[in-house]
C-alpha positions in Angstrom: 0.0 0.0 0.0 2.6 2.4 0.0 1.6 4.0 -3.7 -1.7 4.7 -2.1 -0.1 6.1 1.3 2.2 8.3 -0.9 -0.8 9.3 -2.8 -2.8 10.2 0.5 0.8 12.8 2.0 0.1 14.2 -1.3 -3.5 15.1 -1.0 -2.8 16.0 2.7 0.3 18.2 2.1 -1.7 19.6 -1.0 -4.3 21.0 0.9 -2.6 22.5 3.4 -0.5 24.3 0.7 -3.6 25.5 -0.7 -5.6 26.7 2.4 -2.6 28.9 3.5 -2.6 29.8 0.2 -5.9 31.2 -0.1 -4.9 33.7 2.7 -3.2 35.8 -0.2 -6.0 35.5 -2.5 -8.4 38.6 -2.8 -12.0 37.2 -2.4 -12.9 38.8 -5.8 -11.0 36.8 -7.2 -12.3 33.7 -5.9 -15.4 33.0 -8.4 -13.2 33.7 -11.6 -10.9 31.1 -9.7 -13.8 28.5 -9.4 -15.0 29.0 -13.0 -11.3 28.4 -14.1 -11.1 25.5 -12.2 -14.2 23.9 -12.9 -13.8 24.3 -16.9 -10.2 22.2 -16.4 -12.0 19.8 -14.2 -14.7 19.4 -16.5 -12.3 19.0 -19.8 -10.2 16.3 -17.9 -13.3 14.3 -17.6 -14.0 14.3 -21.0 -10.7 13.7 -22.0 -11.3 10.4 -19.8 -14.8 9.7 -21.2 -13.6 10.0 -25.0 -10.6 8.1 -24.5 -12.5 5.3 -23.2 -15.0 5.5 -25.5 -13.5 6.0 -28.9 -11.2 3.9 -30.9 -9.0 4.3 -34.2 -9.7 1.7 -36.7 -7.9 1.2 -40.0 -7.8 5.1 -39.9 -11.4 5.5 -39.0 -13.1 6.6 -35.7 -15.4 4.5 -34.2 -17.2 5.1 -30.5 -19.2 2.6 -28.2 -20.9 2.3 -24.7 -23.2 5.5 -25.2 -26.2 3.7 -24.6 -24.4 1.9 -21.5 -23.3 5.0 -20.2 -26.6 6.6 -20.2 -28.2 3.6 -18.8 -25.2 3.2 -16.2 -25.8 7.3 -15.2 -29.2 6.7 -15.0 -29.9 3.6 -13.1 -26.7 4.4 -10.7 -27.9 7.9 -9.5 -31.4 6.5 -9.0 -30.2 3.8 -6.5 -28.2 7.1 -5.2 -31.4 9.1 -5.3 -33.1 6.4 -3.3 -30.3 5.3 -0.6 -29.8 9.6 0.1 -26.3 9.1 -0.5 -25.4 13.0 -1.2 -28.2 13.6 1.8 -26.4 11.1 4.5 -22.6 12.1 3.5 -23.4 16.3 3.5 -25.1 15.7 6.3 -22.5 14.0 8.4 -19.8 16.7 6.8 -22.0 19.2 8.6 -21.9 17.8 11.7 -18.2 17.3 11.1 -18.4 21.1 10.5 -20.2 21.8 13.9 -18.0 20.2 16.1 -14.9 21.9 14.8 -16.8 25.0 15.1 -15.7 26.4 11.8 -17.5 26.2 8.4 -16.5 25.3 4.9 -15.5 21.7 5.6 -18.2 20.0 3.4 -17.5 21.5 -0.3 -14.1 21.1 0.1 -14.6 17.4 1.2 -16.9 15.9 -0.9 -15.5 17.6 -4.4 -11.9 16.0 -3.2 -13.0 13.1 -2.0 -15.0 12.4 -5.5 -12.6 13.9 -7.7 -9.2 12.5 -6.0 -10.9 8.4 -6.3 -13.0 8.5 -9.7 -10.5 7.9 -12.2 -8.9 4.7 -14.1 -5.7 5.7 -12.1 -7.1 5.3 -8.7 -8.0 1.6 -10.0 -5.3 0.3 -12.0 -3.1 2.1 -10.3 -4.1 0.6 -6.3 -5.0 -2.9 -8.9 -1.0 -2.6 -9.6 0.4 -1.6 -6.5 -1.8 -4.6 -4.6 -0.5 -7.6 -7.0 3.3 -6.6 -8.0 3.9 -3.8 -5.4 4.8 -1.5 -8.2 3.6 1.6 -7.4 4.5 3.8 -10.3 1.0 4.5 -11.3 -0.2 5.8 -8.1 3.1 8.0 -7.9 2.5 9.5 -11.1 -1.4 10.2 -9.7 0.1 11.6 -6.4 1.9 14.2 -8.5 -1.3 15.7 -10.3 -3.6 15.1 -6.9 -0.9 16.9 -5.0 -1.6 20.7 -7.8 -5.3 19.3 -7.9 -5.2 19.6 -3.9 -3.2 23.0 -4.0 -6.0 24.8 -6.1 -8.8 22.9 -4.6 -7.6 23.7 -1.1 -7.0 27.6 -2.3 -10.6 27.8 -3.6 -12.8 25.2 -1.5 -11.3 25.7 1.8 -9.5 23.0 4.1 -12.0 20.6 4.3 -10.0 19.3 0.9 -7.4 18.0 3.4 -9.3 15.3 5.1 -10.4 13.9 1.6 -7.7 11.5 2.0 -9.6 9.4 4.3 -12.0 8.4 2.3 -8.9 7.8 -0.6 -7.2 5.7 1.7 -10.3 3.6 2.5 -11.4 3.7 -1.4 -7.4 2.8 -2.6 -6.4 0.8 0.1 -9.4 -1.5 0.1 -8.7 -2.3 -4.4 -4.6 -2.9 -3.1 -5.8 -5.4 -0.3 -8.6 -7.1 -3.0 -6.4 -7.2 -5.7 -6.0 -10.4 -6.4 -9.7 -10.8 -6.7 -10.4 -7.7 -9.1 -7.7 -8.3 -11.2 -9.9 -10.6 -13.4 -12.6 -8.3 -13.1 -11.6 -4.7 -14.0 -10.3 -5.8 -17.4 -10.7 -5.4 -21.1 -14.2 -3.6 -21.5 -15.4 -3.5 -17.7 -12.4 -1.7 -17.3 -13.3 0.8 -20.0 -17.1 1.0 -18.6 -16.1 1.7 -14.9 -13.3 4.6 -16.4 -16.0 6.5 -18.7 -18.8 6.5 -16.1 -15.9 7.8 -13.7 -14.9 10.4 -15.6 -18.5 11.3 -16.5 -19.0 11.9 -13.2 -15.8 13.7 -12.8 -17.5 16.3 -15.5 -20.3 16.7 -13.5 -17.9 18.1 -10.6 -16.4 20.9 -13.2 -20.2 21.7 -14.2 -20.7 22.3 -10.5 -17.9 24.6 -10.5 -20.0 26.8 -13.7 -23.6 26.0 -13.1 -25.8 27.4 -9.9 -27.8 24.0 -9.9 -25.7 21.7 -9.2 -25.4 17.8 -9.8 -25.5 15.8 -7.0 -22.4 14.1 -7.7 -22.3 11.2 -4.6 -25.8 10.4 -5.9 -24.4 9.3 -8.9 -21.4 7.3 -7.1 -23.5 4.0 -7.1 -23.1 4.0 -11.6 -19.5 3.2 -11.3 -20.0 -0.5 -9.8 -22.8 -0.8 -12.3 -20.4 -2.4 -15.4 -19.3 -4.6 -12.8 -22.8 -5.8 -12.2 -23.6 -5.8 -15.8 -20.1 -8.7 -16.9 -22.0 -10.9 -14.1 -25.4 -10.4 -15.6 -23.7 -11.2 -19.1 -22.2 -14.2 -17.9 -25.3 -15.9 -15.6 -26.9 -15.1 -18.9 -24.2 -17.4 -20.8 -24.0 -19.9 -18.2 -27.9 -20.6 -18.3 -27.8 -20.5 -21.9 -25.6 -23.1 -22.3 
């Protein structure tokens, strides 16, 4: 686990960075800032969603999964919708916010937490680290969550910092189980789970430019949804044959 440790010192040190950062920064500054940000976040995810999603074929361009990932969207931010996820989480954030007396923890916490553990990095990257101990991956990731942490820390205040909790929950818990989703998080579930990630990672930019915002936790429960699908495919298979 030490890629993922790395990763979380990173995200930790970041943060800090940024929030004595902000000190310096005019508060008129700060919306400009937020638009900035949010347009980079916004193209990085669909950078992510087109790479997974398009292919070069004798020359031509070819693209696939759009049906899946509007079904995956769809179906996962309903079972979000229905277990209150974005509800439970802001809520305890708040209460986090209460008992340190000082507000500003929950934006800063839940943006982090989504944007620094969505990603085919976080995955293959912890897959990696668990089965050959080679952490390379995860260093590379620690490098661009480390600025990612700087900014988000300068604009969404320090509860940025204690995002990597949840990261080294969400990493360390694919480096332990490793050996298991190696066979899983492959080929095309592989490419499934990265575009509905990185969908959801363009809803966190559009937050960043739009006053109604997406409840992005809600739509957390898509991105175990390809897994779900491969098994349907293959009971499917099995009881076909």
């Amino acid at each position: 686990m030490t890629g993922t440790l790395i990763n979380c010192v990173a995200v930790a040190a970041g943060g800090t960075i940024g929030v004595l950062f902000k000190k310096g920064i005019n508060e008129s500054y700060t919306e400009s800032i937020n638009k900035s940000l949010g347009l980079a976040v916004f193209v990085v995810g669909l950078n992510g969603v087109i790479s997974n999603m398009i292919k070069s074929e004798n020359g031509a361009l070819s693209s696939s999964g759009e049906l899946l990932l509007v079904a995956f969207i769809v179906l996962g931010t309903f079972i979000g919708e229905l277990l209150k996820v974005d509800d439970r989480f802001s809520k305890f954030c708040i209460r986090i916010e209460g008992k340190l007396k000082k507000g500003g923890f929950a934006s800063g916490f839940i943006n982090g937490t989504v944007l620094f553990c969505v990603g085919a990095m976080a995955i293959v990257g912890s897959i990696q680290d668990g089965l050959t101990g080679d952490g390379t991956t995860l260093l590379i990731k620690s490098a661009l969550d480390f600025t990612s942490s700087i900014i988000f820390g300068a604009t969404l205040g320090y509860g940025v910092i204690f995002s990597f909790i949840p990261l080294l929950i969400y990493q360390g818990g694919i480096t332990l189980l490793a050996s298991q989703l190696s066979g899983i998080l492959q080929g095309e579930v592989m490419k499934q789970v990265c575009f509905v990630g990185y969908a959801i990672i363009m809803a966190i930019g559009l937050n960043f430019l739009l006053e109604k915002r997406f409840k992005t936790l809600n739509m957390l429960p898509a991105i175990i949804l390809p897994v779900a699908y491969h098994y349907i495919l293959m009971l499917i298979d099995i009881i076909r044959n």
